[in-house]
VOMAR-419897 format. One record per atom (N, C-alpha, C): residue number from 1; residue in one letter; atom name; x, y, z. Coordinates in pm, whole numbers, plus 50000, padded with zeros to 5 digits. Last residue first. Layout:
VOMAR-419897
+------+------+------+-------+-------+-------+
! miti ! segu ! roro !     X !     Y !     Z !
+------+------+------+-------+-------+-------+
!  NUM !    A !   CA !     X !     Y !     Z !
...
+------+------+------+-------+-------+-------+
***
This chain:
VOMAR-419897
+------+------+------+-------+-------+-------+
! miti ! segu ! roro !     X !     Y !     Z !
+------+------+------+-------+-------+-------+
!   94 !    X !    N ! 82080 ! 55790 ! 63396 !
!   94 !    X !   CA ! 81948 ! 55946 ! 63398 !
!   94 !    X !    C ! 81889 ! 55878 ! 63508 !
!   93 !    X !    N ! 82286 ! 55603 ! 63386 !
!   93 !    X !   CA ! 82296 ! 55723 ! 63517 !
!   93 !    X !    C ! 82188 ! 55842 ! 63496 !
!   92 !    X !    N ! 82134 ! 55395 ! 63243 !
!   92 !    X !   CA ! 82192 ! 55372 ! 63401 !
!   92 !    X !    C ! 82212 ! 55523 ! 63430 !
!   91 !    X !    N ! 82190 ! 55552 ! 63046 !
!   91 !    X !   CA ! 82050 ! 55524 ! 63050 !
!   91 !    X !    C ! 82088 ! 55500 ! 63200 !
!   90 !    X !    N ! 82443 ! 55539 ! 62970 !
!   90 !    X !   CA ! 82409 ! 55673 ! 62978 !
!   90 !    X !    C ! 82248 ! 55623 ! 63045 !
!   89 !    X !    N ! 82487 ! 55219 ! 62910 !
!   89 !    X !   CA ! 82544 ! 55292 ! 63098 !
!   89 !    X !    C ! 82517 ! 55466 ! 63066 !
!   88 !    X !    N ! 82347 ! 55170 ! 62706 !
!   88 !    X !   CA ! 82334 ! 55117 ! 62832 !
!   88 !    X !    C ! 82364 ! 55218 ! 62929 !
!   87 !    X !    N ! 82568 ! 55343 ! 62540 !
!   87 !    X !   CA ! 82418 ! 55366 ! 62540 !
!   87 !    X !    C ! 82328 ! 55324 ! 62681 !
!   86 !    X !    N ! 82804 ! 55170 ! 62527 !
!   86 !    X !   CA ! 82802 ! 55320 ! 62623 !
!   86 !    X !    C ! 82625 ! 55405 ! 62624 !
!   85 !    X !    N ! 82676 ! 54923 ! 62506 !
!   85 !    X !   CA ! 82716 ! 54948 ! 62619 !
!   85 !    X !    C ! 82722 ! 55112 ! 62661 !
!   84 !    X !    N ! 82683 ! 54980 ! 62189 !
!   84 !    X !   CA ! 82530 ! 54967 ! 62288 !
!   84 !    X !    C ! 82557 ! 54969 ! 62420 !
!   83 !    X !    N ! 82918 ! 55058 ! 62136 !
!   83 !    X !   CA ! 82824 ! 55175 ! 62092 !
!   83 !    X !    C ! 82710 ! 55161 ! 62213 !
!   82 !    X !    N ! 83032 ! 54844 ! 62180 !
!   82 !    X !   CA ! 83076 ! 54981 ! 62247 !
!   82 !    X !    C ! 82954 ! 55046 ! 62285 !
!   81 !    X !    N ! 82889 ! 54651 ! 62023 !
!   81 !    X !   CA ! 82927 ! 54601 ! 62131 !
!   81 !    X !    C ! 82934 ! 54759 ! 62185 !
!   80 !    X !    N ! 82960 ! 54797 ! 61734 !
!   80 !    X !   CA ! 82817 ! 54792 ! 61819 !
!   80 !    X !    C ! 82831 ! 54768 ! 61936 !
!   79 !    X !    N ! 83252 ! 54710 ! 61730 !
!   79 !    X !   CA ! 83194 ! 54844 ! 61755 !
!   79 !    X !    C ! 83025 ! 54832 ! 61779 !
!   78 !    X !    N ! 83220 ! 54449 ! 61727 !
!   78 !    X !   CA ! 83281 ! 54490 ! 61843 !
!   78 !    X !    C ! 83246 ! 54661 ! 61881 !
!   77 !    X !    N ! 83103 ! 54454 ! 61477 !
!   77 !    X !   CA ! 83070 ! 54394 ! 61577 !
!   77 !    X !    C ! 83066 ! 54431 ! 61718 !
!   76 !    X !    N ! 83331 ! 54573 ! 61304 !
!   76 !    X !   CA ! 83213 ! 54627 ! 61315 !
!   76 !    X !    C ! 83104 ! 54597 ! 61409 !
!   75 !    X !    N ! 83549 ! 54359 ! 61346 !
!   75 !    X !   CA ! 83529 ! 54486 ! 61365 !
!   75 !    X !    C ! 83388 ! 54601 ! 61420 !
!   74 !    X !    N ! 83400 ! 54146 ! 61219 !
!   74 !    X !   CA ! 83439 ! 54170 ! 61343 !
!   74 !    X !    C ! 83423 ! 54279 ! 61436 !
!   73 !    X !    N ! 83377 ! 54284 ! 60952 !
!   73 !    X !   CA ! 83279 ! 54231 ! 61043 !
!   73 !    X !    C ! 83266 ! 54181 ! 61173 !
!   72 !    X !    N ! 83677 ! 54281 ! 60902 !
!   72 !    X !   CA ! 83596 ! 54362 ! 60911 !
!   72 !    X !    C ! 83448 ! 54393 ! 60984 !
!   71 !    X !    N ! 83746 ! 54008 ! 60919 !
!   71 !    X !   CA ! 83759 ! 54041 ! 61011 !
!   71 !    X !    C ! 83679 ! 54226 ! 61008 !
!   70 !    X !    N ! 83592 ! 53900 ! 60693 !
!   70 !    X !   CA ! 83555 ! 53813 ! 60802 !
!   70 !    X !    C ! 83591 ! 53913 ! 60916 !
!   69 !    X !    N ! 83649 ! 53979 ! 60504 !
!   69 !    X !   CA ! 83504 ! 54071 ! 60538 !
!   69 !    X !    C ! 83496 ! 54000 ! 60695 !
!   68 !    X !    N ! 83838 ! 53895 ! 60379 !
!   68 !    X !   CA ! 83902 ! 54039 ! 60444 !
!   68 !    X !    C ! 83740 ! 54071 ! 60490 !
!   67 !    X !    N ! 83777 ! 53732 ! 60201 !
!   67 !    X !   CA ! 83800 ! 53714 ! 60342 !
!   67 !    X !    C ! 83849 ! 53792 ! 60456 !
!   66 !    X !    N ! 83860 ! 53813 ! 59924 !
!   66 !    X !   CA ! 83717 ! 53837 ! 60021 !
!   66 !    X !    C ! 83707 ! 53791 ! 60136 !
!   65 !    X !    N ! 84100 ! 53767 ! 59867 !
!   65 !    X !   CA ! 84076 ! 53859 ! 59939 !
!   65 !    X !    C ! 83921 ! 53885 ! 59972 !
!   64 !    X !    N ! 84023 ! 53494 ! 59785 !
!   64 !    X !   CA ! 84101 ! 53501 ! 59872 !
!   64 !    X !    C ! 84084 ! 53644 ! 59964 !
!   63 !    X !    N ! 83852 ! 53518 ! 59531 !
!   63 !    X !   CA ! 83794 ! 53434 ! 59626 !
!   63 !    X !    C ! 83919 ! 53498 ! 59744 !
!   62 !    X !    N ! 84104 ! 53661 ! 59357 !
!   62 !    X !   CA ! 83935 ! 53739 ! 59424 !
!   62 !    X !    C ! 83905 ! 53686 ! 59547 !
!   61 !    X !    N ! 84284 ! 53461 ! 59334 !
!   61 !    X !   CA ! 84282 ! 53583 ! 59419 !
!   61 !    X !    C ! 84190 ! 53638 ! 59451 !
!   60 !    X !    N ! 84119 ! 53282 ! 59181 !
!   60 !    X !   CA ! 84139 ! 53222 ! 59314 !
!   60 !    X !    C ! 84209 ! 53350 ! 59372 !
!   59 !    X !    N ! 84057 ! 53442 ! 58977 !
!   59 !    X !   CA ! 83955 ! 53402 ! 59031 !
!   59 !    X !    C ! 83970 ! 53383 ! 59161 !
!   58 !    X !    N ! 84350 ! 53447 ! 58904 !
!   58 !    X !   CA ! 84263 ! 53655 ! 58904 !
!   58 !    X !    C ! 84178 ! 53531 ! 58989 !
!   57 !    X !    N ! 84384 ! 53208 ! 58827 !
!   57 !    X !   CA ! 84480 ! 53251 ! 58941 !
!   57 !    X !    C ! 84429 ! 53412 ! 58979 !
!   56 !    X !    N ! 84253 ! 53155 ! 58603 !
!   56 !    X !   CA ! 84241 ! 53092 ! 58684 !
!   56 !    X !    C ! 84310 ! 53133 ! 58826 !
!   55 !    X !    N ! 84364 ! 53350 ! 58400 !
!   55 !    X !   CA ! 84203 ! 53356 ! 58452 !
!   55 !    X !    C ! 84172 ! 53281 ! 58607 !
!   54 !    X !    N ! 84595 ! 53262 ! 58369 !
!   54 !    X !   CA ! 84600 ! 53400 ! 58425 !
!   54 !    X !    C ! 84463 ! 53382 ! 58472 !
!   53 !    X !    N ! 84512 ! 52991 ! 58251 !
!   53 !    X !   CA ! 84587 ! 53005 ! 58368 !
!   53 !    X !    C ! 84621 ! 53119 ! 58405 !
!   52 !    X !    N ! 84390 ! 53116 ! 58018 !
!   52 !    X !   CA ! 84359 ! 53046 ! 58109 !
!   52 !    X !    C ! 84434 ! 53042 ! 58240 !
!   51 !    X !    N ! 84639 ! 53252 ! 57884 !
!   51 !    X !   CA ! 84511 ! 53370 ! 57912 !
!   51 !    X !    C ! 84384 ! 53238 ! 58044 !
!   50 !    X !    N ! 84775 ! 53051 ! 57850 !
!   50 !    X !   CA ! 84829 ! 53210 ! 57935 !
!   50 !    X !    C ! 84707 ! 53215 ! 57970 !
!   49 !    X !    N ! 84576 ! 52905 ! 57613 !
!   49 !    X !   CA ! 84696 ! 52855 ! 57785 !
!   49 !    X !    C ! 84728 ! 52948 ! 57883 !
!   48 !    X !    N ! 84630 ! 53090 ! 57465 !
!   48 !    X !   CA ! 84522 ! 53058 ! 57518 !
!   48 !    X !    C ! 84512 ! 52941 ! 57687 !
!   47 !    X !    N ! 84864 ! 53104 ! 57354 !
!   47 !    X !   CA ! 84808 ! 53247 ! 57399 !
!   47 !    X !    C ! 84664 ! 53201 ! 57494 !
!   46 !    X !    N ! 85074 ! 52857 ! 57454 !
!   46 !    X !   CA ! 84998 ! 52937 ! 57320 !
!   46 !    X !    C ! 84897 ! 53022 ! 57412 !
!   45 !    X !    N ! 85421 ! 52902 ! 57507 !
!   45 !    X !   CA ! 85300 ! 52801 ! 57543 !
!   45 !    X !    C ! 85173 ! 52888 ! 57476 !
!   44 !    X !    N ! 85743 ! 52769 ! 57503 !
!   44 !    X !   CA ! 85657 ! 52854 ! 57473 !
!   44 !    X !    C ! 85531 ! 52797 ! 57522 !
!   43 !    X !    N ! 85923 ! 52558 ! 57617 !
!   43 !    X !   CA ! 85952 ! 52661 ! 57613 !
!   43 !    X !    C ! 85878 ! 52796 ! 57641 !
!   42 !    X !    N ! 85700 ! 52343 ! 57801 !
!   42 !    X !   CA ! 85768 ! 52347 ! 57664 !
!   42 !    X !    C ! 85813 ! 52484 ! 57688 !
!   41 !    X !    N ! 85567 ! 52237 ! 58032 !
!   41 !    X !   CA ! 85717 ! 52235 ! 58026 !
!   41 !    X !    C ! 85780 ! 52292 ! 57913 !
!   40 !    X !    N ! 85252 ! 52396 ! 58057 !
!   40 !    X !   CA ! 85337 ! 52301 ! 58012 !
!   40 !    X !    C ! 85464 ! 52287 ! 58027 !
!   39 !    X !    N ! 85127 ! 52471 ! 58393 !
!   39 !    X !   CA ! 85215 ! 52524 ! 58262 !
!   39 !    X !    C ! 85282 ! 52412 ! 58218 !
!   38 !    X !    N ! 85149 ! 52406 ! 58684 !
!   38 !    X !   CA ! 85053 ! 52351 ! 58605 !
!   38 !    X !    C ! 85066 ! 52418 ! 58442 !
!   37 !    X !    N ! 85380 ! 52621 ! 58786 !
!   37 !    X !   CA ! 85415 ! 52439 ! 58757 !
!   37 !    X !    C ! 85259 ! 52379 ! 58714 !
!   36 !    X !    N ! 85198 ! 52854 ! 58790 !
!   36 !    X !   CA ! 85285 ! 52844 ! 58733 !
!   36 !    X !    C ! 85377 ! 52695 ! 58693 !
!   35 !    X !    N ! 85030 ! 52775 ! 58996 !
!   35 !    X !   CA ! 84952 ! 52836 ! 58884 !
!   35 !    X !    C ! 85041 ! 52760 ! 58757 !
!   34 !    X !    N ! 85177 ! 52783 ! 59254 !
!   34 !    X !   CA ! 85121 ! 52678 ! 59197 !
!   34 !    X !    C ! 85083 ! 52709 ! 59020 !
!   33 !    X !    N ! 85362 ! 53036 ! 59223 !
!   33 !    X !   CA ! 85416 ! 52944 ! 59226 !
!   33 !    X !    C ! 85353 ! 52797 ! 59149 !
!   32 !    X !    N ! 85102 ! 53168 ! 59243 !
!   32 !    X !   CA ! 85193 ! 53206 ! 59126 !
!   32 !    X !    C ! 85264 ! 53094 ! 59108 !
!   31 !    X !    N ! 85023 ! 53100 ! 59512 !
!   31 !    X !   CA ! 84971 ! 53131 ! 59358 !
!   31 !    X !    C ! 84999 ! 53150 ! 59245 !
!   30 !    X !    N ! 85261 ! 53237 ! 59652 !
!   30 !    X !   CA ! 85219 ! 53096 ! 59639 !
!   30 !    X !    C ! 85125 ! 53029 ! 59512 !
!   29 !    X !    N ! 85182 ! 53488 ! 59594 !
!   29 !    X !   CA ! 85319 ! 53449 ! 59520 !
!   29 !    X !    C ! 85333 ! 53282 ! 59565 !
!   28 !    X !    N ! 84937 ! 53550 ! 59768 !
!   28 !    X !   CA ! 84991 ! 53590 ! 59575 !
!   28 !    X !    C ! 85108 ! 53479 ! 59565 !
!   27 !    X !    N ! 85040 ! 53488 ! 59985 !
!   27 !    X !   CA ! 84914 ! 53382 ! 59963 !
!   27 !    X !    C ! 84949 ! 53418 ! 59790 !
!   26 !    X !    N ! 85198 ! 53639 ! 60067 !
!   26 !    X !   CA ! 85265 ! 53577 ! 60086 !
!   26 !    X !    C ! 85142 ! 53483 ! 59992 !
!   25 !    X !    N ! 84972 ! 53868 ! 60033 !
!   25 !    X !   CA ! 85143 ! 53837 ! 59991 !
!   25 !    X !    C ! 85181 ! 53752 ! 59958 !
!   24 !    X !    N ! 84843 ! 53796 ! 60230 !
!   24 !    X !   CA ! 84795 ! 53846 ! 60086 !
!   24 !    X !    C ! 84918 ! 53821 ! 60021 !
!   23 !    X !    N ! 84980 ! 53829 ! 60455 !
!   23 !    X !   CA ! 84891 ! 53684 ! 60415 !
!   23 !    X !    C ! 84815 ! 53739 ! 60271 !
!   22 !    X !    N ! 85138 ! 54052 ! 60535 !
!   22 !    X !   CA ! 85223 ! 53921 ! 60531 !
!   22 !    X !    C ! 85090 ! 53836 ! 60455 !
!   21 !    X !    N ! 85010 ! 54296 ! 60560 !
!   21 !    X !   CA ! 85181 ! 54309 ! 60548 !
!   21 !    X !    C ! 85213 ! 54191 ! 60506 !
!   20 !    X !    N ! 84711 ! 54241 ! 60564 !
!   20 !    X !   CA ! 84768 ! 54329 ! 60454 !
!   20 !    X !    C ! 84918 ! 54343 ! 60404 !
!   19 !    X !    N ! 84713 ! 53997 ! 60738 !
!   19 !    X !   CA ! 84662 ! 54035 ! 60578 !
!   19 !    X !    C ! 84733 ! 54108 ! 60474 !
!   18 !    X !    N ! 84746 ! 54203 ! 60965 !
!   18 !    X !   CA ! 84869 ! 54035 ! 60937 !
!   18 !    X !    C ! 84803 ! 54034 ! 60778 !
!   17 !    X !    N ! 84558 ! 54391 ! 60965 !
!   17 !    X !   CA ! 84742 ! 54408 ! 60935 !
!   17 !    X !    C ! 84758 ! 54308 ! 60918 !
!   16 !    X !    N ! 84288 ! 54234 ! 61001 !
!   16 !    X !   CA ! 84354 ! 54300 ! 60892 !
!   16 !    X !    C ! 84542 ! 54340 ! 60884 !
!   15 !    X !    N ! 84390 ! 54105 ! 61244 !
!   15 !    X !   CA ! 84380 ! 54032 ! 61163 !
!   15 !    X !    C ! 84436 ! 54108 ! 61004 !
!   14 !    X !    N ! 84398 ! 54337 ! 61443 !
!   14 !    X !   CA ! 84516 ! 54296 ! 61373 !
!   14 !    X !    C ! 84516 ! 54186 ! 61234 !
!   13 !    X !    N ! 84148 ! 54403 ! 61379 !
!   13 !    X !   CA ! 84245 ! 54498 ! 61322 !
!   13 !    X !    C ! 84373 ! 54461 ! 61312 !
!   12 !    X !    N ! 83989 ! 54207 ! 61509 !
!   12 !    X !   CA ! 83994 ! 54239 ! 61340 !
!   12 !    X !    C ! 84074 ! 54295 ! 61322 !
!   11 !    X !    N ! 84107 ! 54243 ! 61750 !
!   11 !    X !   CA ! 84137 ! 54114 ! 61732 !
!   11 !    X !    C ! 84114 ! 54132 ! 61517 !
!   10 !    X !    N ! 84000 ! 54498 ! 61809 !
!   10 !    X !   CA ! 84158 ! 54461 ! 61802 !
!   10 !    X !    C ! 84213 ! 54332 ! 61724 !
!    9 !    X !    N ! 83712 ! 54433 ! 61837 !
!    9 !    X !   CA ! 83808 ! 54535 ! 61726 !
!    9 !    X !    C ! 83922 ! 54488 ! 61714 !
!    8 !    X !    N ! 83721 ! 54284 ! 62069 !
!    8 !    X !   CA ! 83690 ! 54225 ! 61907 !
!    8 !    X !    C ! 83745 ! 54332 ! 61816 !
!    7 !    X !    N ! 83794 ! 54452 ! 62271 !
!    7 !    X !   CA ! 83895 ! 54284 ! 62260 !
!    7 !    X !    C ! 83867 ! 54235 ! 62076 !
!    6 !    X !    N ! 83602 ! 54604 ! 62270 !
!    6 !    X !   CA ! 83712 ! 54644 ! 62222 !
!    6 !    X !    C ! 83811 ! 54568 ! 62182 !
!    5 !    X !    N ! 83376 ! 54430 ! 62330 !
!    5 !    X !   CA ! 83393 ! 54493 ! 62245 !
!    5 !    X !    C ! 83482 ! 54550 ! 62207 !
!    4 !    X !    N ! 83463 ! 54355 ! 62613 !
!    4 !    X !   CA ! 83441 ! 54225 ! 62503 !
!    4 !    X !    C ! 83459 ! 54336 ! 62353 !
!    3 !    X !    N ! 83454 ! 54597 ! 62773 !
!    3 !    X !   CA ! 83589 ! 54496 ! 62751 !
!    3 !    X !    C ! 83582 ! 54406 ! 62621 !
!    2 !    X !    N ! 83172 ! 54633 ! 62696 !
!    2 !    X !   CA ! 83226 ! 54738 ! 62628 !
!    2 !    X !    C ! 83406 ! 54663 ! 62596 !
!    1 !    X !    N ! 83067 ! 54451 ! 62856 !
!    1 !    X !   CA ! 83040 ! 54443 ! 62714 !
!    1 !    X !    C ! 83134 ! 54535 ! 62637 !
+------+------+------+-------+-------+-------+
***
């Protein structure tokens, strides 16, 4: 249990790094990209247009980084996993 439990930390922790260096990132400026060709073609575009399509791209970033709980909770998983195994095997040797 304790193998399984450390296998799951790792597995959140890298998740979190690939997140934090490359899939937040890379996921913003795709967002931007789309956000940005749903904008009229005209030069200018009126204050209320901006302020929508800024609204709309803050929402779908929120929704995005809350998926950062998936591997956190992993994490935290894997650490019970430890916790109750090294609990187990102190009880095994009284």
């Amino acid at each position: 249990m304790k193998t399984t439990g450390t296998i799951i930390i790792c597995i959140g922790l890298l998740w979190v790094i690939y997140d934090c260096c490359i899939g937040f990132t890379s996921y913003q400026h795709l967002n931007w990209i789309r956000s940005s060709k749903q904008l009229s073609d005209s030069e200018s575009i009126s204050r209320d247009e901006a302020v929508i399509a800024m609204r709309k791209m803050s929402l779908d970033l929120k929704n995005r980084h809350r998926i950062i709980l998936i591997p956190t909770g992993l994490m935290f998983l894997g650490g019970l996993l430890v916790v109750l195994d090294g609990k187990r095997n102190l009880k095994k040797d009284n």
